[in-house]
C-alpha positions, -999 to +999 in steps of 0.1 A: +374+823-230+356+799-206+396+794-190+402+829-190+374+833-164+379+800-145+415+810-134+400+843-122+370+828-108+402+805-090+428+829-085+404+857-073+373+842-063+386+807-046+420+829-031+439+797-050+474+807-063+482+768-068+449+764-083+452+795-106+488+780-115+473+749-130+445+767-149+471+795-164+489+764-173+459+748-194+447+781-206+485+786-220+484+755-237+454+764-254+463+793-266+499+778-283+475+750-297+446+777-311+477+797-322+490+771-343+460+757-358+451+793-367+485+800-381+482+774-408+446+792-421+459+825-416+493+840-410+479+872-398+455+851-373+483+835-358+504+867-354+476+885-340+472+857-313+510+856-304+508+887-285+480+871-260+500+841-255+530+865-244+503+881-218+495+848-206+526+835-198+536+871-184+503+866-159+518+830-150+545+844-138+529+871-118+506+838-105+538+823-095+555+847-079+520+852-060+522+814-052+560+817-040+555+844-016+528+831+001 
């Protein structure tokens, strides 16, 4: 959670695509790594956290294009 509002404190707050890019990226990877470790507790928990991973990426890629047009 404390990622989630560091890249918009960045992205938003700071007007920083580039340094919204590298947070996404870090909040991305740990997401995949929270999803896995809660995948071998719970199949269910890991399912249920696949879904925000997808939005993440999907928001890195909105950050990028953001980044490439300006």
């Amino acid at each position: 959670m404390g990622l989630n509002v560091l890249w918009t404190a960045v992205f938003f707050g700071l007007e920083s695509p580039l340094g919204g890019v590298v947070v996404i990226v870090a909040l991305i990877v740990a997401v995949a790594v929270d999803l896995k470790a809660s995948a071998r507790v719970s199949v269910s928990a890991g399912v249920l956290l696949f879904p925000y991973l997808v939005w993440c990426c999907f928001a890195a890629a909105l950050n990028l294009g953001v980044l490439a047009l300006n």
